[in-house]
Every structure is written in C-alpha cells, then in structure tokens.
NUTORLUM-631303 format. One record per residue (C-alpha): residue number from 1; residue in three letters; x, y, z. Coordinates in Angstrom, 1 decimal, padded with zeros to 4 digits. Example, Ala and Ser with C-alpha at 12.3 -4.5 7.8 and 13.67 -1.06 7.14 Angstrom:
REM NUTORLUM-631303
1; ALA; 012.3; -004.5; 007.8
2; SER; 013.7; -001.1; 007.1
REM end
This chain:
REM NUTORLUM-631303
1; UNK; 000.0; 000.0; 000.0
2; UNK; 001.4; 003.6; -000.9
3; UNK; 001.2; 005.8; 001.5
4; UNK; -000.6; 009.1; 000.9
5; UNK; 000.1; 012.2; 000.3
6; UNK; -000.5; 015.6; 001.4
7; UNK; 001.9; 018.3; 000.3
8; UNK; 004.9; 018.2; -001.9
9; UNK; 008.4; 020.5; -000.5
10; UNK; 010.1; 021.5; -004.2
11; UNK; 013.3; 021.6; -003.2
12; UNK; 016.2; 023.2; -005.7
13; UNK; 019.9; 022.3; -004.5
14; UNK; 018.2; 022.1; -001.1
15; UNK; 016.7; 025.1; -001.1
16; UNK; 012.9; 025.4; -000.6
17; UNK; 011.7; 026.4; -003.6
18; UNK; 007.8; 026.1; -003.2
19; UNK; 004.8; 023.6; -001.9
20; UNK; 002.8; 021.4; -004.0
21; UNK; -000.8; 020.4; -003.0
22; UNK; -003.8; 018.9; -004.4
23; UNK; -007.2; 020.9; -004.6
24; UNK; -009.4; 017.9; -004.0
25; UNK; -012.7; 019.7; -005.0
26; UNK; -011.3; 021.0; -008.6
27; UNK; -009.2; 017.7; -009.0
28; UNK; -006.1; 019.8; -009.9
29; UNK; -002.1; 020.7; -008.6
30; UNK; -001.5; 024.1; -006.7
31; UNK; 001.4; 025.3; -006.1
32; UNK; 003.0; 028.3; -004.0
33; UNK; 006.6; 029.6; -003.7
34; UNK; 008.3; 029.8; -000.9
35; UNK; 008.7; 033.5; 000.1
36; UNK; 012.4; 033.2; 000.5
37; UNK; 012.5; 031.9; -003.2
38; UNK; 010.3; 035.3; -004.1
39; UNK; 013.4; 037.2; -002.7
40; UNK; 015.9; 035.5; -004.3
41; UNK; 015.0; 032.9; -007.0
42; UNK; 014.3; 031.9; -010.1
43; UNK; 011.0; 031.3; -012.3
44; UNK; 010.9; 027.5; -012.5
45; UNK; 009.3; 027.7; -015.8
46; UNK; 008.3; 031.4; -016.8
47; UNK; 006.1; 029.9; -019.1
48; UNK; 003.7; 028.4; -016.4
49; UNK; 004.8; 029.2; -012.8
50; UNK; 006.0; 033.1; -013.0
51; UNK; 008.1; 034.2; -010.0
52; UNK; 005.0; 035.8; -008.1
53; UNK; 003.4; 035.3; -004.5
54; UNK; 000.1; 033.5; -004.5
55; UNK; -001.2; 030.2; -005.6
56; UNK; -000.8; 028.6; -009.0
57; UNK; -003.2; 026.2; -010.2
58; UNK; -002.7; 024.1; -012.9
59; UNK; -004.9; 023.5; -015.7
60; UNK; -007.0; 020.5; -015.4
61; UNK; -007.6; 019.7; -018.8
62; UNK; -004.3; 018.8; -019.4
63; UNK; -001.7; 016.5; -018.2
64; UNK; -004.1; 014.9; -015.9
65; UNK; -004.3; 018.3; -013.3
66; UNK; -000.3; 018.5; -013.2
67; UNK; 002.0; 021.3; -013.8
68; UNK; 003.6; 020.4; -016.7
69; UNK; 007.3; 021.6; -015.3
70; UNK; 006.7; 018.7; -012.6
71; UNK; 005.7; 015.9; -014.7
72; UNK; 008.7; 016.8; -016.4
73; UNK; 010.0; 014.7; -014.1
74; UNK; 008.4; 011.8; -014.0
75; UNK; 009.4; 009.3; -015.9
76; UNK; 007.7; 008.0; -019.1
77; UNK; 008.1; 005.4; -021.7
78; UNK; 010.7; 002.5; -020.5
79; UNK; 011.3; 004.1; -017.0
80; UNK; 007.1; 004.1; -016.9
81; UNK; 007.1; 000.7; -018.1
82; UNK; 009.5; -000.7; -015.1
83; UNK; 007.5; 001.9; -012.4
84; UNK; 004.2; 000.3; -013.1
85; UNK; 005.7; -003.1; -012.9
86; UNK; 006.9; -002.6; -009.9
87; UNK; 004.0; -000.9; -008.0
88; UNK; 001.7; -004.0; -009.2
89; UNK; 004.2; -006.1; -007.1
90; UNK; 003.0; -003.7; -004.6
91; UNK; -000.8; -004.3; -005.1
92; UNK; -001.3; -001.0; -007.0
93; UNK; -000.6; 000.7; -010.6
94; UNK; 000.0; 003.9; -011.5
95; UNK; -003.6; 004.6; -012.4
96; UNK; -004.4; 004.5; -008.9
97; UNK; -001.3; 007.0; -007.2
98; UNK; -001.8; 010.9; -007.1
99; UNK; 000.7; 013.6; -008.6
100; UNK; 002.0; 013.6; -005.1
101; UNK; 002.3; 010.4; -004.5
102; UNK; 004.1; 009.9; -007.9
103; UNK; 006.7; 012.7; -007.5
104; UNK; 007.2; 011.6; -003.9
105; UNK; 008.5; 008.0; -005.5
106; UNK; 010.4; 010.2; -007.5
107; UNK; 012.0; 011.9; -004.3
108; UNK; 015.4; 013.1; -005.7
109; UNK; 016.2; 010.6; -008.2
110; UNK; 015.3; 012.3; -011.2
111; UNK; 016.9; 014.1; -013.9
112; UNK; 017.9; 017.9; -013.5
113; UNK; 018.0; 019.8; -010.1
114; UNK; 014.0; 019.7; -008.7
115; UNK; 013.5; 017.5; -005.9
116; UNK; 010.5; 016.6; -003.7
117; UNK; 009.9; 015.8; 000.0
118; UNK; 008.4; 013.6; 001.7
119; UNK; 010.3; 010.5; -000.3
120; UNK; 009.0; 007.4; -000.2
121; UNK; 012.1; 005.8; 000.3
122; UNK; 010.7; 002.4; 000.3
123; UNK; 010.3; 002.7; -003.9
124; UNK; 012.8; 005.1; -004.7
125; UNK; 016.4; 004.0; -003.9
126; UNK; 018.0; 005.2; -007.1
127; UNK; 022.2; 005.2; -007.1
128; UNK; 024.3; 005.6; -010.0
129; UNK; 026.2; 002.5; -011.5
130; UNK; 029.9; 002.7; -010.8
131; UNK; 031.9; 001.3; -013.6
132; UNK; 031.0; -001.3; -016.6
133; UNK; 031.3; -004.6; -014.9
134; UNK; 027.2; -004.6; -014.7
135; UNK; 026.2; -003.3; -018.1
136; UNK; 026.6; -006.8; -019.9
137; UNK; 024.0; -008.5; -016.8
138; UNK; 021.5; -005.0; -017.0
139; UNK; 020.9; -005.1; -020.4
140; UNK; 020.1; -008.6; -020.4
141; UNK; 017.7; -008.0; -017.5
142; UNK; 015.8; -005.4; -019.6
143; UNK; 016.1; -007.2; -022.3
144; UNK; 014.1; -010.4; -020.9
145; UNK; 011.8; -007.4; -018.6
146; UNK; 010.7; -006.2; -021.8
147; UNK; 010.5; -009.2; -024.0
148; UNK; 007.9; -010.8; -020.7
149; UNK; 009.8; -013.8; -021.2
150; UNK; 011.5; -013.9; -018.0
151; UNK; 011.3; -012.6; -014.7
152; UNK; 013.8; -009.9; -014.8
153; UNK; 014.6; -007.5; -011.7
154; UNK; 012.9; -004.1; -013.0
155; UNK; 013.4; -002.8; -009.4
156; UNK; 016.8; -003.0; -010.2
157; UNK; 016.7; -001.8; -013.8
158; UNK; 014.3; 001.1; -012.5
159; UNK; 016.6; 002.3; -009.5
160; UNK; 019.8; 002.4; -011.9
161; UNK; 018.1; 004.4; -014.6
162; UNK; 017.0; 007.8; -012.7
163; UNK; 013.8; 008.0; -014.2
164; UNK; 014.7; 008.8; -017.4
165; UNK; 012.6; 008.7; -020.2
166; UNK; 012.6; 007.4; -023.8
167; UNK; 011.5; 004.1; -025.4
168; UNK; 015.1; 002.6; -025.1
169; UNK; 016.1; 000.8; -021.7
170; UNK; 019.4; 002.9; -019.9
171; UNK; 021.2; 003.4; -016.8
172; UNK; 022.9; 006.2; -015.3
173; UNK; 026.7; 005.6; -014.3
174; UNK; 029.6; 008.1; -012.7
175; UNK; 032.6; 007.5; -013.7
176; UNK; 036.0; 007.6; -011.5
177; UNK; 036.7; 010.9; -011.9
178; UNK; 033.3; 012.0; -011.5
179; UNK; 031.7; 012.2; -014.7
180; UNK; 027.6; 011.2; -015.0
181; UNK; 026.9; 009.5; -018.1
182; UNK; 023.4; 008.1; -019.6
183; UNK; 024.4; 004.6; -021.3
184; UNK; 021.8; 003.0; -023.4
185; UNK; 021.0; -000.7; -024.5
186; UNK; 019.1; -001.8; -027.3
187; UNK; 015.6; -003.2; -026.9
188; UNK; 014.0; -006.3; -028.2
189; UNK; 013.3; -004.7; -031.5
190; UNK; 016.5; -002.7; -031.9
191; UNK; 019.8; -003.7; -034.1
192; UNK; 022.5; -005.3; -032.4
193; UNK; 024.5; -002.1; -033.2
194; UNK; 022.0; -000.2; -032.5
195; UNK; 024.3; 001.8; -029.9
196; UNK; 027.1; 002.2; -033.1
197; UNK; 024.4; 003.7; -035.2
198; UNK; 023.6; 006.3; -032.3
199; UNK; 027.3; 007.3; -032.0
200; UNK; 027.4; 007.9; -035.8
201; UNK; 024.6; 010.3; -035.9
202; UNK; 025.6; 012.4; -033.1
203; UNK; 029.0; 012.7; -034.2
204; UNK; 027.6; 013.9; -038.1
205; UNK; 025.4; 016.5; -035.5
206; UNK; 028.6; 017.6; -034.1
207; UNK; 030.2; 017.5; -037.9
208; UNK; 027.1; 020.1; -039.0
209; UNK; 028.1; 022.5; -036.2
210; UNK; 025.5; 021.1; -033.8
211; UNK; 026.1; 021.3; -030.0
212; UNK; 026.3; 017.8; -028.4
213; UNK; 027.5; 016.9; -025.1
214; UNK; 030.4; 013.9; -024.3
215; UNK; 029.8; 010.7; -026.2
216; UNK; 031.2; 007.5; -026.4
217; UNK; 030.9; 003.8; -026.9
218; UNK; 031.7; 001.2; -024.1
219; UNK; 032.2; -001.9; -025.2
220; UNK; 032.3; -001.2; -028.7
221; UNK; 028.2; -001.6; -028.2
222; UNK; 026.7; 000.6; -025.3
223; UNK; 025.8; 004.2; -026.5
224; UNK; 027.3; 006.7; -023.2
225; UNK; 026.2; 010.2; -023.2
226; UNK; 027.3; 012.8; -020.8
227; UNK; 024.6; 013.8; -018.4
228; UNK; 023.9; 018.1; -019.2
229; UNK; 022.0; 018.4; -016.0
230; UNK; 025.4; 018.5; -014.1
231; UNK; 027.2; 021.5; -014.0
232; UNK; 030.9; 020.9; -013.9
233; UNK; 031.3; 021.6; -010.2
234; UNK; 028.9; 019.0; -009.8
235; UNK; 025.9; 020.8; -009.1
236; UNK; 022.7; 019.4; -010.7
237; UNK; 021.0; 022.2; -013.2
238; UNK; 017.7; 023.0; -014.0
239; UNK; 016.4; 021.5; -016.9
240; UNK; 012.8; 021.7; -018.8
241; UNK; 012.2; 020.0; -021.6
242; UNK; 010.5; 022.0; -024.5
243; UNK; 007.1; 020.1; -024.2
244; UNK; 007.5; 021.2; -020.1
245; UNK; 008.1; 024.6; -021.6
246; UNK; 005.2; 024.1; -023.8
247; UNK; 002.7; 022.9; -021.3
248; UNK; 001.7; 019.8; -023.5
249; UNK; 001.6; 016.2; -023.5
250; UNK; 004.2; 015.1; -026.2
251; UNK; 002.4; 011.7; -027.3
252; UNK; 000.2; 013.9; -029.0
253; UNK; 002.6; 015.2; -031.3
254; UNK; 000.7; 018.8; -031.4
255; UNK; 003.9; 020.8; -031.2
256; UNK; 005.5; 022.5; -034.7
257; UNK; 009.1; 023.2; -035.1
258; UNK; 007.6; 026.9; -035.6
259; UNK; 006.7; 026.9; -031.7
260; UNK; 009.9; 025.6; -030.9
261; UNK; 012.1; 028.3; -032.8
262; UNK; 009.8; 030.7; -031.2
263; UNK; 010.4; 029.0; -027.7
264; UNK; 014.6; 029.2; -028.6
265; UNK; 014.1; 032.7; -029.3
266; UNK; 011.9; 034.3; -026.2
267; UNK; 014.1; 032.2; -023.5
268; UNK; 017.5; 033.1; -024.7
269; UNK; 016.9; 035.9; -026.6
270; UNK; 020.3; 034.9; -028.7
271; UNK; 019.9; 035.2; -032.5
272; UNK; 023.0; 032.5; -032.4
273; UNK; 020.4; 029.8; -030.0
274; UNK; 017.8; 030.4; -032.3
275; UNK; 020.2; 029.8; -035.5
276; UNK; 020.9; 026.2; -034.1
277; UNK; 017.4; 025.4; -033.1
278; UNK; 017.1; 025.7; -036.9
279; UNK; 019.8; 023.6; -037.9
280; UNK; 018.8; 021.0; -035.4
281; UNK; 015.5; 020.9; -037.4
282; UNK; 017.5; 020.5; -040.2
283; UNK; 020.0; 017.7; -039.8
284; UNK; 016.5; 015.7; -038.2
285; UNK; 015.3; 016.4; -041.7
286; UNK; 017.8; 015.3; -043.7
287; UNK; 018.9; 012.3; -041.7
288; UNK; 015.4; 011.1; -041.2
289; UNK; 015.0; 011.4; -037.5
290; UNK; 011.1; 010.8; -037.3
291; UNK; 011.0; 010.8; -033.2
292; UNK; 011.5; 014.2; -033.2
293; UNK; 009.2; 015.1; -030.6
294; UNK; 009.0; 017.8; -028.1
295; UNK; 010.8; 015.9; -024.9
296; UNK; 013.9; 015.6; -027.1
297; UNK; 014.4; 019.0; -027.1
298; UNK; 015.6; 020.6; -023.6
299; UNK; 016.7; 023.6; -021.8
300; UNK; 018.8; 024.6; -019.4
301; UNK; 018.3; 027.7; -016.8
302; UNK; 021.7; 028.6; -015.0
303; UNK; 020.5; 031.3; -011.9
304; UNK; 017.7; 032.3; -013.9
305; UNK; 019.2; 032.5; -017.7
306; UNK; 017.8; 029.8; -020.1
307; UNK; 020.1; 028.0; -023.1
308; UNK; 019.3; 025.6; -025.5
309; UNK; 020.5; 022.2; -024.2
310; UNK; 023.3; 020.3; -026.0
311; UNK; 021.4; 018.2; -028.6
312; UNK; 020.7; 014.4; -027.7
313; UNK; 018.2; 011.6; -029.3
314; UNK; 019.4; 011.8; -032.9
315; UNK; 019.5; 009.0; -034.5
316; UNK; 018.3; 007.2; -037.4
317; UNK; 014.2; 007.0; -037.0
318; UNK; 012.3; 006.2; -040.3
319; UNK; 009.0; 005.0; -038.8
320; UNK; 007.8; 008.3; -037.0
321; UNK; 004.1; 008.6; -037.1
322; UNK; 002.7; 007.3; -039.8
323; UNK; 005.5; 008.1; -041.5
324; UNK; 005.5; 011.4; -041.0
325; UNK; 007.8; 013.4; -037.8
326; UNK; 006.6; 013.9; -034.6
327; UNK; 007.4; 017.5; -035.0
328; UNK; 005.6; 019.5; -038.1
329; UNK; 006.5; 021.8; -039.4
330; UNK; 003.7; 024.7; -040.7
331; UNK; 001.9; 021.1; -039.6
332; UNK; 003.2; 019.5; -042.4
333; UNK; 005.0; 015.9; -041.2
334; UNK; 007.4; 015.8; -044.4
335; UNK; 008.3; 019.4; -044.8
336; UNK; 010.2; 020.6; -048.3
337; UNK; 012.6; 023.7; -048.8
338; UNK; 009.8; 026.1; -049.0
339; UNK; 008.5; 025.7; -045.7
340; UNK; 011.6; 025.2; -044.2
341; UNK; 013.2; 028.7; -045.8
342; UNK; 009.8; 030.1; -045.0
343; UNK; 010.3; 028.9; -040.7
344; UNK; 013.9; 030.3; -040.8
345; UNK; 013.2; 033.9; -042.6
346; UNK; 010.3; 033.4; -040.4
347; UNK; 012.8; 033.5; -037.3
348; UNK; 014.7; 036.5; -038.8
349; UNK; 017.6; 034.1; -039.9
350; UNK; 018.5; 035.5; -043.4
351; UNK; 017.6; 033.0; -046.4
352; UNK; 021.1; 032.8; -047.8
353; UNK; 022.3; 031.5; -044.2
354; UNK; 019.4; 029.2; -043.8
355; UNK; 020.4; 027.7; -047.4
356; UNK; 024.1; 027.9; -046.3
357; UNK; 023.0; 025.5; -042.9
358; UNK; 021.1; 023.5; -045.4
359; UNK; 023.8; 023.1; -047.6
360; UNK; 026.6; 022.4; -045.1
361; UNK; 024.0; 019.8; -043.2
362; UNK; 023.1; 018.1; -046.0
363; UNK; 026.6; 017.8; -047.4
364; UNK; 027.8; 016.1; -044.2
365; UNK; 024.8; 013.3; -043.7
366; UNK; 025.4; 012.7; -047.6
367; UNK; 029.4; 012.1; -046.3
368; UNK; 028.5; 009.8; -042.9
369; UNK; 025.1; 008.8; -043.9
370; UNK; 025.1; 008.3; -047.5
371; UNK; 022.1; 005.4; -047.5
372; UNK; 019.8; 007.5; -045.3
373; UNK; 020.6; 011.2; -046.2
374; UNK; 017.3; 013.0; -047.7
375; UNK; 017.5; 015.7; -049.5
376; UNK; 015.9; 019.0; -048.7
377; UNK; 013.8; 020.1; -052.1
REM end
C-alpha cells in the first residue's frame, strides 16, 4: 500500500523552492513559492509558474491536473514501463497513485535539479552505477523485462536508470573521476549495433556545427552520453524540456518546429540559439529522424538564464508517425525547402544562411550517412 500524500516541498539544491498540494474539489495541482524563493529565486518555468506570491493552479484539462514543469519529471516510456511493474508487485498501478504520490516515488532521483519531500524511500532507492562490470548483466535484465519472457529484476533496472525517459532501456553511471553518463542498450526490436548507429549520428550532429555533449561507446556496443544536467562543479542544473516549456503532452505530437524556434528565441533571446534550433531541425530532416518530438528538445536555466540544451536523441528513426515526424513543421510531417526557408526567414535568420545551414548539413549526412541522407527540395 502507498502511503498518501498531502503536500509536496520542491526543493532546488536544497533550497525550498515552493509547496505542492492537491485541490481535491477542482481535482487539480496548486502550487505556491516559498517566500524566501520570491526574494531571491528563479522562475521555475516562466512559461507556467512566473516568479509571483500567490497560488498557482494548474490546468485540469491537461496532463491529468499536473504542472507540466513537474511531470517533467516523472518518468515516461521505459522508465514508466519498469514503475508500473513494480508498483503491481506492490498491489497498485499507477492509475491509482496521485501527482503527489508519484513525484514523492520520485524523491530526488530524477533528472535535472528539482527534488520533492516527503520520499518514499521504500520505492525510490536510485544510485548511479559505478563502472561497466554490470552493463553486460542489466541489459540482459531489460532485455528479458521487456520481452515478458523472464522474470527480470525491473526494481533493479528502475533504480539504476534515474527515471529517465525514452522508449530505449538505460542506466545512469559516474565514472571515477566523476563524470555522469546516460548509457543505453538496445531493446528487443533494436539492431544489435543499435548503440554504433547512435554514436554515428551524433558525431555527423557535431560534424554540421550542432552542439552535443560527451559521447562514447563502451564496449564497442553501449551508446554513453554525458549527463547536461550536471554542472561541472557538480551541481545538478535546472532542466525543462520543451514540451515542459510548452505545457503539453508530447504523445500527442501537437507541437510544430515553428513553436519551438519561437520558444529558442523568447528564453535566450540569442539570434546565435535560435540559429541552431534551426539547424537541429534540419539535420532531423535530412537524416530522417522521425521521433522528433517535443521531450527531445531541452533547456537549461543557470541562476535564472535559459540556453538551448546540447542536442541528444538523434538517431536514425524512419518509422515516425505514420511516416510522417513527430514535429511538423507549418503542420506538415514531411516538410520541403519552401516551408523550411519560410520557418527560418520566419525566425529572422537570413535565407542565404538558412540555405548555407542547409547546404553544409546536407553535405555532411550525404558524407557519414550516404544510404539514409534525404534531400531537402
């Protein structure tokens, strides 16, 4: 049985940032900063919560009553999949918890820098992995968790993964020296080199000027990225996805690579930010990244100034919806060059550089990607 519920501390870095409580009668999530946060904080998302006394409530028509910068942290997709598992083997599912008694499981093992008190510790006992001597026995455990074959340990696969999201199973891991890395195995349907396909694309990101963080390969087979929401000293940074930012439910594939240069462009409010949004777009184009959506876009605020995250989740992903991406654009799913000239000049970003990034991004995934590479016309 899960214990309930009542109120939700937000902490940042340890610091109180605000309480979270449900309004039983409207069925919704308010929340109320701290008053020492007023004096000397940030807005958490200043597209939802603005840095204001008074309560907040959150819009019950959409992400089930939640605020959608604190289901940004719960998990979804694989990390989902092993939650739900795990709370049947505690008589429940996840139908039946509250918000609060969701991101209490979450406690402090989640990605970026918000945390929540009380923790129910009993669920949420998330530690990094410490070396590579386990990633050969984890990924089979996911492997027979998702195939339903076997009876693999997803309290063990859930606890090493830090609730991160995606379809594909993962596990966070700190290196010696202190580094946090996201590694990544394949799942049932995936390639065996699935993870040397990933490493490929991001390095062709990084080859058409892209920003990426720290990538590797252990193994020769386990995809490792560098973890952005640590800050070199080790802190843990604020990070919002764009469909946080957005305030919608990314399975429904409503948001347009118009709203997202226009999101680039009001938090940075850097011509140079909103330039690579727009070549991000472009390389996902070209090198036929259908799972584009919203959640594989991120931010990150450093003492209240927002940047675009480094770039992650690009790899080769023909299927989409339908065919079609996940992000539109001008709510088309297989834009050509006039629409995509039209959403840079849109943006301000002259048409001789957007056909200058088209150009360089297109020459590069013909170099590295010569069977997949589409085309812009």
């Amino acid at each position: 049985m899960i214990p309930d519920v009542k109120k939700i501390q937000v902490l940042y870095q340890d610091l109180h940032v605000g309480t979270l409580q449900m309004d039983s009668s409207l069925g919704v999530c308010v929340f109320e900063y701290e008053k020492s946060w007023l004096a000397g904080g940030f807005s958490l998302s200043p597209t939802e919560l603005p840095l204001q006394s008074g309560l907040f409530y959150a819009n019950k028509d959409k992400l089930d009553g939640v605020f959608a910068v604190f289901e940004d942290s719960l998990p979804d997709g694989y990390g989902l999949y092993l939650l739900d598992r795990i709370l049947k083997k505690n008589h429940t599912s996840l139908r039946e918890l509250t918000p609060l008694q969701r991101l209490s499981i979450i406690g402090n093992g989640g990605m970026g820098a918000l945390t929540y008190r009380p923790v129910m510790t009993d669920l949420q006992t998330q530690k990094e992995l410490e070396g590579e001597d386990r990633l050969d026995l984890l990924q089979e455990e996911a492997l027979s968790v998702l195939s339903e074959k076997g009876s693999g340990d997803a309290s063990l696969l859930y606890y090493r993964s830090s609730n991160s999201g995606g379809a594909r199973p993962k596990v966070v891991m700190r290196t010696a020296n202190g580094v946090h890395w996201l590694v990544k195995f394949r799942h049932t349907y995936d390639a065996v080199d699935i993870g040397k396909t990933e490493l490929l694309y991001m390095k062709t990101a990084r080859e058409c000027g892209i920003t990426i963080p720290r990538i590797g390969l252990i193994k020769d087979r386990y995809f490792a990225i560098e973890r952005f929401d640590y800050a070199p000293d080790g802190q843990r940074r604020h990070v919002l996805t764009a469909s946080a930012l957005l305030k919608t439910n990314f399975r429904n594939q409503d948001v347009d690579y118009t709203n997202l240069l226009a999101l680039a462009g009001y938090l940075t409010q850097d011509p140079g930010q909103v330039e690579e949004m727009f070549r991000r777009m472009v390389m996902n184009l070209v090198a036929i990244n259908k799972d584009d959506h919203a959640k594989n876009f991120s931010f990150i605020c450093d003492d209240g100034k927002w940047s675009l995250a480094p770039a992650y989740d690009i790899t080769y992903s023909p299927a989409g919806s339908n065919g079609e991406h996940a992000t539109s654009l001008f709510y088309n799913g297989n834009p050509g060059l006039d629409l995509v000239l039209k959403a840079g000049t849109g943006i301000r970003i002259p048409e001789s550089r957007c056909l200058e990034i088209i150009q360089t991004v297109q020459s590069v995934c013909e170099k590295n990607l010569p069977q997949i590479a589409r085309l812009i016309g």
